[in-house]
C-alpha positions as CSV (number, residue, x, y, z in Angstrom):
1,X,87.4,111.4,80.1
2,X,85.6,113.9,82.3
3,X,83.5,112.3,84.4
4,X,82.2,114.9,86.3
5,X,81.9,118.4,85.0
6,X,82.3,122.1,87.7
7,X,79.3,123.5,87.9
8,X,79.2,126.8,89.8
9,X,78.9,127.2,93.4
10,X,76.1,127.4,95.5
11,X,78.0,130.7,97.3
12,X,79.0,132.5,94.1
13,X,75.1,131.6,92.8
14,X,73.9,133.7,95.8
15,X,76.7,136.4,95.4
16,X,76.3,136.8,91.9
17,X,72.6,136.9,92.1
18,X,72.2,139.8,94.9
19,X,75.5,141.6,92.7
20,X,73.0,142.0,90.0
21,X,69.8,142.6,91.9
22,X,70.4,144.8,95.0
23,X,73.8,146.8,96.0
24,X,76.5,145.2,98.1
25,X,77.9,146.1,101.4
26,X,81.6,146.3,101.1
27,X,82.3,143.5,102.5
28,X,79.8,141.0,100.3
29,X,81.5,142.9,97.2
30,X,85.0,141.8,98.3
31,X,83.3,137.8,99.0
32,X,81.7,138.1,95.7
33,X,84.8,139.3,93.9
34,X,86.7,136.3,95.8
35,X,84.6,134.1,94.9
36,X,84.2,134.8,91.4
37,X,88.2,135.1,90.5
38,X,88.3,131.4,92.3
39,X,85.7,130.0,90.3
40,X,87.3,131.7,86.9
41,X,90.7,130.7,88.0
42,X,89.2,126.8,88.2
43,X,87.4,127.3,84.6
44,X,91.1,128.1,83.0
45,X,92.4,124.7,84.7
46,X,89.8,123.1,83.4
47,X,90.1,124.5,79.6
48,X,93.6,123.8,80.3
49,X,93.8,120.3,81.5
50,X,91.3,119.5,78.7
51,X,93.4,118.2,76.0
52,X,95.1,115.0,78.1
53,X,91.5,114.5,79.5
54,X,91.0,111.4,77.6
55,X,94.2,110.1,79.2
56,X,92.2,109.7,82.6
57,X,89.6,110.1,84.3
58,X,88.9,113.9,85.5
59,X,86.4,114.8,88.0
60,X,86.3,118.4,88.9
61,X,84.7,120.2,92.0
62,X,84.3,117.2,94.7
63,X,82.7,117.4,98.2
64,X,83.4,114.6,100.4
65,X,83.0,113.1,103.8
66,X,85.0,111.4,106.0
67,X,84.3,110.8,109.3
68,X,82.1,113.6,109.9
69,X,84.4,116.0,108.4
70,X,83.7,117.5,105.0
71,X,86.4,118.6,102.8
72,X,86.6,120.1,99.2
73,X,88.9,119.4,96.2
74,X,89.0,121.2,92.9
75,X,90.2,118.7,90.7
76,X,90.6,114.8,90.3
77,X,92.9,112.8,87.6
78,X,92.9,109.7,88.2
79,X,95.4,107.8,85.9
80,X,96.5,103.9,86.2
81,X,97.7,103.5,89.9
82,X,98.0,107.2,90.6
83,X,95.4,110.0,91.6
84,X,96.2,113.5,90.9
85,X,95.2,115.8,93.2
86,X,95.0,119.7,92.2
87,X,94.7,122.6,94.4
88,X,93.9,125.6,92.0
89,X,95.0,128.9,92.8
90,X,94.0,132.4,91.1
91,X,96.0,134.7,93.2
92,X,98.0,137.7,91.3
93,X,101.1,139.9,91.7
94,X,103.5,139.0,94.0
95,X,103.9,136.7,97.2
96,X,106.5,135.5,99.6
97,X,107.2,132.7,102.3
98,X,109.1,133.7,105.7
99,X,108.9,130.0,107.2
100,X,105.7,128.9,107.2
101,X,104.2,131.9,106.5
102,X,103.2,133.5,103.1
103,X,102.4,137.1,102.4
104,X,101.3,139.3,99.5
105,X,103.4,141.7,98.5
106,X,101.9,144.5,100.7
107,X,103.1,142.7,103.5
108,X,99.3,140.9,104.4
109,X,99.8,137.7,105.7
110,X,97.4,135.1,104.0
111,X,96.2,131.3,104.6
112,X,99.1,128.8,104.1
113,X,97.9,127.4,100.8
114,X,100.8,124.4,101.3
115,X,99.0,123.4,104.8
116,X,95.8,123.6,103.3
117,X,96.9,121.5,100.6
118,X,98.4,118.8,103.4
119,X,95.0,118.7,105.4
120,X,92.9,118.0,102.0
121,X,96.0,115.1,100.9
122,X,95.3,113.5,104.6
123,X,91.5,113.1,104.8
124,X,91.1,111.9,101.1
125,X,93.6,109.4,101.9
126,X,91.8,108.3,105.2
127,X,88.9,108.3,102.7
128,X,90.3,105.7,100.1
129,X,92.0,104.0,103.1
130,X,88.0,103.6,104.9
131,X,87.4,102.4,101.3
132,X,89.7,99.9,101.0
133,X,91.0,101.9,97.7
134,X,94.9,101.7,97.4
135,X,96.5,104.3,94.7
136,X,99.4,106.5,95.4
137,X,97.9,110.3,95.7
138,X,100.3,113.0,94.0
139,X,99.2,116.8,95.7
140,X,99.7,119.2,92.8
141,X,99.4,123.4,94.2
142,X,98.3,125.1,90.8
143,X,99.0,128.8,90.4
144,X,97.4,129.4,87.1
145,X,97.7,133.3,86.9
146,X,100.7,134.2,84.8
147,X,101.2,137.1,87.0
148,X,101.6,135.0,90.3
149,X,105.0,135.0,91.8
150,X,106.4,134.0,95.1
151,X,109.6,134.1,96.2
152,X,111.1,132.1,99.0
153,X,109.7,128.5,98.1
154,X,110.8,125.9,99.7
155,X,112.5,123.2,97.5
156,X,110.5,119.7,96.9
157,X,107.1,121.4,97.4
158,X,104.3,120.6,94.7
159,X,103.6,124.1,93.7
160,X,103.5,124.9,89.7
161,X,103.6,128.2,89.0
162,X,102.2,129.2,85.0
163,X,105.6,129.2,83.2
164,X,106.1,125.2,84.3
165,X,102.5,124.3,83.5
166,X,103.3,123.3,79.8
167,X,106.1,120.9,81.2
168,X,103.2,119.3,83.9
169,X,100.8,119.2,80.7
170,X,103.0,116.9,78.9
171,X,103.8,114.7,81.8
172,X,99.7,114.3,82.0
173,X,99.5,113.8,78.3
174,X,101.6,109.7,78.6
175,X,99.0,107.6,76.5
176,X,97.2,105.2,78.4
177,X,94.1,102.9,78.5
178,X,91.2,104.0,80.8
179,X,90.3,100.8,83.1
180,X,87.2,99.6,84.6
181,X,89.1,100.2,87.9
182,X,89.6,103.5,87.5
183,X,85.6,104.2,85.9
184,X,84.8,102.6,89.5
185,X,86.8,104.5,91.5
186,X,85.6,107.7,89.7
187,X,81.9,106.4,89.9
188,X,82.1,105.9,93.8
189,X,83.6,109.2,95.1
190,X,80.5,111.2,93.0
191,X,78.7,109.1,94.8
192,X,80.2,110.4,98.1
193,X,80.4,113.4,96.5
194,X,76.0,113.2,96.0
195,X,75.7,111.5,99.3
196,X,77.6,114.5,101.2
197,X,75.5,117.4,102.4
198,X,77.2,120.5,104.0
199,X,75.1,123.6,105.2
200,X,76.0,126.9,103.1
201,X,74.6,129.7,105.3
202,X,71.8,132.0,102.5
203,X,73.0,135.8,102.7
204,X,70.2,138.2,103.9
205,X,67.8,138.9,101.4
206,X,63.5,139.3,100.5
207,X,62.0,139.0,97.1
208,X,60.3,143.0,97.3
209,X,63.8,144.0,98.0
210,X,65.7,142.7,94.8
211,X,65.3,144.2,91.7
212,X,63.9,142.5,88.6
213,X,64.5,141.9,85.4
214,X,67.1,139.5,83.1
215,X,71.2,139.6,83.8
216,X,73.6,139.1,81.7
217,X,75.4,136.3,82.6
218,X,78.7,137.8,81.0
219,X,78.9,141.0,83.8
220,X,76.3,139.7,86.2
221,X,74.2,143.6,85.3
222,X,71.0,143.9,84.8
223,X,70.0,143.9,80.5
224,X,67.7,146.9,79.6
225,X,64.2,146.6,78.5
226,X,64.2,144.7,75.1
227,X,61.1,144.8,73.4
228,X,62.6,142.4,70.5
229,X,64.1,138.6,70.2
230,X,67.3,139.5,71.2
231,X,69.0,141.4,74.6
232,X,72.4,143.0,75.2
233,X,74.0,144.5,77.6
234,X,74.6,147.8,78.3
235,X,77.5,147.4,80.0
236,X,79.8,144.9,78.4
237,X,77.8,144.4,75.4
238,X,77.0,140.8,75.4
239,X,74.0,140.1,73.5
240,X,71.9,136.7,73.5
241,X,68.4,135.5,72.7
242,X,66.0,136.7,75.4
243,X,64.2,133.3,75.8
244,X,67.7,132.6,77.3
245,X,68.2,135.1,79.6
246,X,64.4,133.9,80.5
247,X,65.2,130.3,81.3
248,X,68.8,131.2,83.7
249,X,66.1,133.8,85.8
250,X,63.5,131.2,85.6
251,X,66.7,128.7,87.5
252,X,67.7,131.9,89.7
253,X,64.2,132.4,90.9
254,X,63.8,128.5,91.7
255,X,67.2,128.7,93.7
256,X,66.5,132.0,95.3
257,X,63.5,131.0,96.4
258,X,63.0,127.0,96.5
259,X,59.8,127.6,98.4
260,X,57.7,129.7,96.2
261,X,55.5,128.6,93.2
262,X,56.4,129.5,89.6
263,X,53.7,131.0,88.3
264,X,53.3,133.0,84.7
265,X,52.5,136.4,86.7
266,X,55.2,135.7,89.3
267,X,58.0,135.6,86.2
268,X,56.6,137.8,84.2
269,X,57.2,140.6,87.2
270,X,60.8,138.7,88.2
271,X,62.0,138.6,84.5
272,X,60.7,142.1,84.0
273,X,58.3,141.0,80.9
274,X,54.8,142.0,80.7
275,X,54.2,139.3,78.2
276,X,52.6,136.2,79.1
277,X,53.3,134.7,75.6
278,X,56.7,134.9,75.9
279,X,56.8,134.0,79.6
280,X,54.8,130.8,78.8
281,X,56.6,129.6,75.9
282,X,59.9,129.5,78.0
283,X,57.9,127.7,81.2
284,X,56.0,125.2,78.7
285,X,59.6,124.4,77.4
286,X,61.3,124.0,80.5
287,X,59.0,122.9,83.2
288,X,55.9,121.3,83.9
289,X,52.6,123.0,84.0
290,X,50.6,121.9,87.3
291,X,47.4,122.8,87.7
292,X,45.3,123.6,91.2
293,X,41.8,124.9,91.1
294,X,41.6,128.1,89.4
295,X,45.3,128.6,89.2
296,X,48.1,126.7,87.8
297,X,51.9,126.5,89.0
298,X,54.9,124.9,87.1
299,X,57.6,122.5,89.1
């Protein structure tokens, strides 16, 4: 079972956010490219690993503590005595390894993903250890782009590239009973997970300097001015009910900007809509209306 679903991160929220409303320097369009082919390469593990979910318990997209030292890990399966650890990977084209040291094929040298791999093995163990949690930990280096090659692996590593993902898939898929022991043990680390707070640095940016209106969440563009039920995009032709599109810049504002009050006027201008019908039907629905003196807020 899936115990804990990936929601999207905090940095690609921000990155995705100022793509659609302001343009990017060069290099904040390279981070938010990054970020974005990360995230979608952890979505296609997920729809991939789906099918022998109910085989274990899965937690995806984990930050935990141990000793003052926070770590990340994309993906937990936790299955009788044995916890599968996966490191996903979206890279593309081709790679090689001289030693310890991996390069694309344009001859850039890039972050070990092995070591990085090693380091995230080692503090969850310390973690389980500080726990008093015993299960054997199997490390598991996902490349799940079916363009990815490397050459120059070294033998007994735990990479699997996309060709040998159907022969993991069916060592996942044995049959077995989900225990209490394993519910627990998947219960406590969300609760490290909820307990651990880390610092993600907010990129530069003002409300009067962000353009306004509803994205599409397909293409991360702005929609055009819809006058009817429904918007689509210009660019990539996605089309959904605007009350939708309403409710995800409703969320965008209230991350944005945790500080300020949601007001009717203040989404009608963010959203774009001069309607205050329209507008309010969407708040009623999703928040609370506050009131204060003459004016009223939502939270």
């Amino acid at each position: 079972m899936i115990l804990k679903q990936r929601g999207i991160p905090r940095n690609l929220k921000f990155a995705s956010s100022l793509h659609a409303r302001r343009e990017l320097t060069e290099e904040e369009g390279r981070t938010y490219r990054a970020y974005r082919k990360g995230f979608e390469g952890e979505k296609q593990f997920d729809d991939w690993i789906n099918p022998v979910a109910e085989n274990a318990v899965v937690l995806h997209d984990l930050l935990l503590e141990h000793l003052n030292s926070v770590f990340q890990i994309d993906s937990l399966f936790i299955q009788r005595n044995t916890i599968h650890l996966f490191e996903v990977k979206n890279l593309e084209n081709e790679y090689y390894i001289e030693g310890e040291i991996w390069f694309s094929g344009s001859q850039q040298e890039i972050n070990n993903p092995i070591n990085q791999l090693r380091k995230t093995i080692s503090q969850f163990k310390r973690l389980l250890q500080q726990h008093r949690l015993t299960y054997h930990v199997e490390p598991h280096l996902i490349f799940i782009n079916p363009t990815f090659i490397l050459y120059g692996a070294p033998k007994n590593t735990p990479i699997t590239m996309y060709p040998q993902l159907p022969k993991l898939l069916q060592k996942l898929a044995m049959p077995a009973q989900i225990t209490n022991q394993e519910l627990e043990l998947g219960n406590k680390l969300i609760e490290i997970h909820e307990n651990t707070k880390t610092i993600i640095s907010a990129p530069d940016y003002t409300y009067e300097k962000l353009d306004k209106g509803l994205v599409c969440p397909d293409c991360c563009k702005l929609y055009p001015i819809s006058l009817g039920r429904y918007v689509t995009c210009a660019t990539c032709g996605h089309r959904e009910e605007k009350s939708l599109a309403i409710e995800r810049a409703v969320d965008e504002f209230m991350f944005l900007f945790p500080n300020e009050k949601v007001t009717n006027r203040r989404m009608r201008e963010w959203c774009g809509i001069n309607s205050k019908r329209v507008i309010r039907n969407v708040l009623d629905r999703k928040l609370t209306l506050q009131p204060l003196n003459k004016y009223a807020f939502y939270s």
